[in-house]
VOGU-3710 file (C-alpha; in Angstrom, 3 decimals, decimal comma):
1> xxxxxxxxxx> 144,431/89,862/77,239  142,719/87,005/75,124  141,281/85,698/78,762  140,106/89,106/79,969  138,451/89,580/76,703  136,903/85,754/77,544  135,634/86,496/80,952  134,081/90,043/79,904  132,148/88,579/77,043  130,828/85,693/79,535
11> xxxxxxxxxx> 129,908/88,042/82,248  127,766/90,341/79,866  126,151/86,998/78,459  125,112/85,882/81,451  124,092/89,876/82,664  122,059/89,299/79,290  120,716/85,985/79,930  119,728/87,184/83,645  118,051/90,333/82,728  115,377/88,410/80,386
21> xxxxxxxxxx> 115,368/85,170/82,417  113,928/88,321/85,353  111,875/90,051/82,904  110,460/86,946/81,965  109,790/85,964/85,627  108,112/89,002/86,778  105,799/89,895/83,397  104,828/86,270/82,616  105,749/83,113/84,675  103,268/82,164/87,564
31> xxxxxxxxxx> 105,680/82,689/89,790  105,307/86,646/89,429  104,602/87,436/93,033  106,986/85,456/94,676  109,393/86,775/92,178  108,913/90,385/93,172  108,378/89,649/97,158  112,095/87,536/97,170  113,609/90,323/94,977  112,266/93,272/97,497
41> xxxxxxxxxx> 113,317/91,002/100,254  116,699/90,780/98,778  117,282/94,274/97,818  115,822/95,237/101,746  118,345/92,792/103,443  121,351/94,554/101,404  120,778/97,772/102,340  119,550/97,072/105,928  122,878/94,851/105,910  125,072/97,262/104,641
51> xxxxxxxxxx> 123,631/100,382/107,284  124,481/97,200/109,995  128,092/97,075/108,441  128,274/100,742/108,988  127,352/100,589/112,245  129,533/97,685/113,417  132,463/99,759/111,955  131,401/103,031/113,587  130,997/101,304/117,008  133,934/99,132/117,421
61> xxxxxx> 136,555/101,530/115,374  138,923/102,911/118,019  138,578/106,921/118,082  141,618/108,984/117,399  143,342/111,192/119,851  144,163/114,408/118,122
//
């Protein structure tokens, strides 16, 4: 339990350290717009990726025969 605890206190540090190490990116580095273009470009690619997924598995699943 000791090393769940361990691993679940380092994944919300690093969640921490990642949400202001973003905020600081977008709001005040100089690096603002290319922050915000690669994060919409990221967040476009997962969900186009994920409808391709879909797809794939909806194309090449055999159908059943009732």
């Amino acid at each position: 339990m000791n090393r769940d605890r361990a691993v679940g206190v380092g994944l919300v540090a690093i969640g921490v350290v990642g949400i202001l190490l973003y905020g600081w990116l977008v709001f005040f580095s100089p690096w603002r717009n290319f922050t915000l273009q690669l994060t919409a470009s990221m967040a476009v690619a997962a969900v186009l990726g994920i409808l391709a997924w879909d797809g794939h598995a909806l194309a090449t699943t055999p159908r059943r025969n009732p």
